[in-house]
N, C-alpha and C positions, 0 to 999 in steps of 0.2 A: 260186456262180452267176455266170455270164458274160452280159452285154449284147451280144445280136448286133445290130451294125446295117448292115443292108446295104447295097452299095457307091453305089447312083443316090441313097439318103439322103443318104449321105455328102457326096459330092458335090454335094447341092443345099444343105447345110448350109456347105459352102466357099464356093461361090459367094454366099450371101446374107449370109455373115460379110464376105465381099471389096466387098461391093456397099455395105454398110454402113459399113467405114472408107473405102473412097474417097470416098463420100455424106458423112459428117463431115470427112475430110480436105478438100474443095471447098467447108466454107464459108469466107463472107469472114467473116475477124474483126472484132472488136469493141473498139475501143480509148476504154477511159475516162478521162475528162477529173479534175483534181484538183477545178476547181471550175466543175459541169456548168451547160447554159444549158436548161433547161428544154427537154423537143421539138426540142431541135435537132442534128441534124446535118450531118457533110461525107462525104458518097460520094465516095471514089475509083475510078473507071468504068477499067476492063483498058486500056491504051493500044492496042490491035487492035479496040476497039468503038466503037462510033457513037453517040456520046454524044448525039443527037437521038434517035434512033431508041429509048434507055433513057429517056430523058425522057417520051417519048408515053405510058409503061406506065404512070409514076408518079399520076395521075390515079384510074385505076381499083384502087390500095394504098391509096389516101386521105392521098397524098404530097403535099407541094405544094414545089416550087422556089424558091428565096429567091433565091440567088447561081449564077452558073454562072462558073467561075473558067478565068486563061488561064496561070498557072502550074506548073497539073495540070491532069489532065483528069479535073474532077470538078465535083461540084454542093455543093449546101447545101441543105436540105430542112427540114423541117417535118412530122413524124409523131408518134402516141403512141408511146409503147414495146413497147406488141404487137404493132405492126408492124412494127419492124424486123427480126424474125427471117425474116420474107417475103426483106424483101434480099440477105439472107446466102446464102440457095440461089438467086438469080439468078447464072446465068454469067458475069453482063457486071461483078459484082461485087469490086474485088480488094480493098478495104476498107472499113470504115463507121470514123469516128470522132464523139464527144460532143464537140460545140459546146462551149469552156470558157471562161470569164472570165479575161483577164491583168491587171495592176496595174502600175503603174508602180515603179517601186522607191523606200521611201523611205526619206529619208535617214536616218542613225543617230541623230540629235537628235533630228527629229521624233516618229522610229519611240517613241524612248524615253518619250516625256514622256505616254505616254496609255498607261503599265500601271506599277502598282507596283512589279514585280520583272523581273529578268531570266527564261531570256532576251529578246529581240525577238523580235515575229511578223512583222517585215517590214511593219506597218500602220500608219497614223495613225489613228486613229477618234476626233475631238472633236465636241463637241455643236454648236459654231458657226464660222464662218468669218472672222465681222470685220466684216462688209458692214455700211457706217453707222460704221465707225471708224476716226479719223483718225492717222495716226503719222507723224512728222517724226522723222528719221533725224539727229540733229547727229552731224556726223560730216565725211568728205573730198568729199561728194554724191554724189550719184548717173547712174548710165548709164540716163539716164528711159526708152531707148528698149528695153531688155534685155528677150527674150522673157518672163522671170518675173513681169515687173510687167503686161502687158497690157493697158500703158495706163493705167493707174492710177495710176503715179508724176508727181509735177510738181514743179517750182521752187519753192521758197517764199523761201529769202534765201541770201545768199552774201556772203561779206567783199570778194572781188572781185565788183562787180557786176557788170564785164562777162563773168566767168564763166560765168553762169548755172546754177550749181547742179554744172554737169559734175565729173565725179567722174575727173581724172585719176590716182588714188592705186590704187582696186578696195577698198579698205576699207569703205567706207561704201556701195559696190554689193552688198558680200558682205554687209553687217549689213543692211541692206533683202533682201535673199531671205531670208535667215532667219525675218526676222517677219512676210515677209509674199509672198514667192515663191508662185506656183503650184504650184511641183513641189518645190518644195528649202524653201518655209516652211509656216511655221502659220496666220496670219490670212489667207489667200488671198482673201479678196476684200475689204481694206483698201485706204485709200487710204492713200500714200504720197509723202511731200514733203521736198526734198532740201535741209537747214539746214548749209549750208559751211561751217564755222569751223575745217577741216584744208587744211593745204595740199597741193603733189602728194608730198609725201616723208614725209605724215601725220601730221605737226607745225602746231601754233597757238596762239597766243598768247592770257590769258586774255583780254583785252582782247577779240576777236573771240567766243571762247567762249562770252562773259556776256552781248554784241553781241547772239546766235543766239539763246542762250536768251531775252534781253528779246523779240525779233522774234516768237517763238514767243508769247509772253505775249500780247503786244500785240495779235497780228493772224489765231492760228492758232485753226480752227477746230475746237469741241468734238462730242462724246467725242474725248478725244484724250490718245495716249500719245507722249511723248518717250524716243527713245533714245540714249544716250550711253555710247560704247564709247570711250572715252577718260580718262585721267586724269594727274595728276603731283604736283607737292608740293602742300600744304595753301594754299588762299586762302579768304581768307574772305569775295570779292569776287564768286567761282565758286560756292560757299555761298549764298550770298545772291542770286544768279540762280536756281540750283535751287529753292531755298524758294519763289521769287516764282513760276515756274511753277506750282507744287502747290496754293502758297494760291489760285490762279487756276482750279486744278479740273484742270489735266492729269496723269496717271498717270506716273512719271518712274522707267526703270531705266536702272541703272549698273554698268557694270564695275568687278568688285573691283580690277582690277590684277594685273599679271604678275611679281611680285618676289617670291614665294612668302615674302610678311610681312604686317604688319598693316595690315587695310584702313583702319583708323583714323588711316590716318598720309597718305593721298592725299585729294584734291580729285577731283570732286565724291564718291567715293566715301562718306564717311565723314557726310554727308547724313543725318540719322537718319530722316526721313521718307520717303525715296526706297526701292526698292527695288533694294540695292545685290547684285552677284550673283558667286559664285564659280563657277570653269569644274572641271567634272568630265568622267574619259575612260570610254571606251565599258564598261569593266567596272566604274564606278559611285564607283571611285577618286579623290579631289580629282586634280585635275592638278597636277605637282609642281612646277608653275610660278604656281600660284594663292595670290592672298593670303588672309586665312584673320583670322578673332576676332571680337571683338563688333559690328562693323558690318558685316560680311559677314551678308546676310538670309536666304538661298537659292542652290541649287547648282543649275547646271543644262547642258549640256551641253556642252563647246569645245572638245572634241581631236579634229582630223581632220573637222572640216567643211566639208562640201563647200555650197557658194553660188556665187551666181551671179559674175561679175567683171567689171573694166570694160575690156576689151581687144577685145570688140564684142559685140552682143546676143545670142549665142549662150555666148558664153564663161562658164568655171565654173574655180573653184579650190580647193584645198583648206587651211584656213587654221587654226589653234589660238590658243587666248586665251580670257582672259574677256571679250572685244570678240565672242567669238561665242558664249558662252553669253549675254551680256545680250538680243542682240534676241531667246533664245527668249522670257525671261520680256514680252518687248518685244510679241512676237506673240501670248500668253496673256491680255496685258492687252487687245490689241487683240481678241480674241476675248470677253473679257465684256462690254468696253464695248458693241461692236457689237451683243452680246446683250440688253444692258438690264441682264444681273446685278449690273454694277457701276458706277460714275456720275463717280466720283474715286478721284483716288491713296490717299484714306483705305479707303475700301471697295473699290477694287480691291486694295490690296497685305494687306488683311484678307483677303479669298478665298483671295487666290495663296499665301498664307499657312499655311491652315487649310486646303487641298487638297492642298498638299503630303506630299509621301511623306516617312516619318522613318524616320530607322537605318541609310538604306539607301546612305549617304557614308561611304565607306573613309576613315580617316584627316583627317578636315575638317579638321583643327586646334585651337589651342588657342581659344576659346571661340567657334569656329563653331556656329550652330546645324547640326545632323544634316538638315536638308531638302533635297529633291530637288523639282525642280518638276513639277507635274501639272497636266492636263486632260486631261476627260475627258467 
């Protein structure tokens, strides 16, 4: 049996199939966002329409206009989602896109120190900021004026007094964003105070060292963490400054040193009560320039860190060392303190301790503990 159907059918069947993909072919698409802003859109309006004259409509769709922008010609709206398909068969229409959220990018230190395992999601997400906790930076000083700090950083002593803290080196600018930058650190809303006992070629004599740290004891204001990304041979002058911080209630991290040997064999490293730190690279690996045994406490990030730098407020660099993994642990502490979780170097480097991630150090060395620093 054969289906006759005759020819003005036919024909009206062509033309309602033609009517149909052109009618789908004219709508304006729909581009979604990776991570959407609730009800929000941006119309893009045909560049031959009268972007006043599409706006008047928006009213009676239950539209309402946020933005009107001048480097398209388009809007920003406000509708539910049943609405939007109203827009898409307007002729004035040549795209709709989903409002989306962007992030600023974070650094690989930071990014790392707030998940267990690889890889990165590109995020920082810790519980606290710092706000209420004090860190002194011993170190070459600091560029107090450097967009990261925003105001927050100030002078506290300096071996040249007429100095004033200025940070001719970048050393000790890059170790203050680490633990406490806006964009490039962890404690971000810490205060920050520049203890000079490096000079401009980032060399200093213990004598100034022990200087900084007394001055800290003496006069620097609590919750408060000391960082110290410096080290050289054994003193027990430099010892005995570090201890008298701690017994005085500040939280005190230190770089292992870059000799990929035993940290027990540098000043102030070797500190048993300090939290002394070795630097690890982005795939979790000790860095093969880090020292490494039983006074090395925790690993935590310093190959290829980018921080702020002292060459003007805007300036960043990219620097390796365990001078730049110490101010993370630098930043974490300033993050409990600020919290109330922790109060001193004894109960803070217990936390930082017992949160730490294990197993997860390629190759630590011979009697490193396996810890990776965490918050979270």
């Amino acid at each position: 049996m054969y289906l006759f159907i005759p020819d003005f059918t036919m024909r009206v069947l062509i033309i309602s199939l033609l009517v149909a993909v052109a009618s789908a072919a004219s709508l304006a698409p729909i581009y979604k966002a990776r991570d959407p802003v609730e009800n929000s859109y941006l119309v893009k309006i045909k560049d031959d329409q009268n972007i006043d004259q599409f706006v008047k409509k928006l009213p009676a769709l239950r539209m309402s206009v946020t933005k009107r922008y001048k480097s398209f010609n388009g809007i920003a709206i406000t509708a539910l989602p049943e609405y939007i398909s109203m827009l898409q068969h307007m002729p004035e229409v040549e795209y709709i896109e989903q409002d989306g959220i962007y992030k600023t990018s974070v650094e690989w230190g930071c990014d790392r120190i707030d998940q267990r395992n690889l890889p990165l999601d590109g995020a920082m997400n810790i519980y606290g900021d710092g706000s209420g906790a004090h860190v002194y930076i011993i170190d070459t000083g600091l560029r107090h004026t450097h967009q990261e700090y925003q105001g927050r950083a100030s002078y506290f002593w300096d071996f040249d007094v007429a100095n004033g803290g200025d940070d001719c080196n970048g050393h000790g600018t890059h170790c203050g964003g680490t633990a406490a930058g806006i964009s490039v650190g962890i404690a971000t809303s810490a205060s920050l105070y520049s203890v000079r006992v490096l000079n401009c070629i980032g060399a200093g004599t213990t004598a100034n060292i022990v200087a900084g740290c007394d001055a800290v004891t003496d006069g620097g204001t609590q919750p408060g963490v000391a960082s110290m990304s410096l080290g050289g041979g054994e003193s027990l002058a430099m010892d005995s400054a570090v201890e008298r911080m701690i017994a005085a209630g500040y939280t005190v991290s230190i770089a292992a040193g870059n000799d990929d040997a035993l940290a027990c064999n540098t000043s102030p490293a070797r500190v048993e009560a300090a939290l002394t730190v070795g630097a690890t690279e982005s795939n979790d690996q000790r860095a093969p320039y880090s020292n490494f045994g039983g006074c090395v406490d925790i690993f935590a990030p310093g190959s290829d860190v980018r921080s702020s730098y002292n060459t003007d407020d805007s300036a960043y660099a990219v620097l390796s060392g365990t001078s730049m993994a110490c101010p993370h642990v630098t930043g974490v502490a300033a993050v409990h303190l600020g919290a109330g979780t922790c109060s001193n170097n004894a109960a803070c480097r217990n936390k930082i301790l017992a949160d730490a991630t294990t197993g997860v150090v390629g190759n630590p060395g011979i009697g490193s503990p396996n810890l990776l620093l965490y918050c979270a």
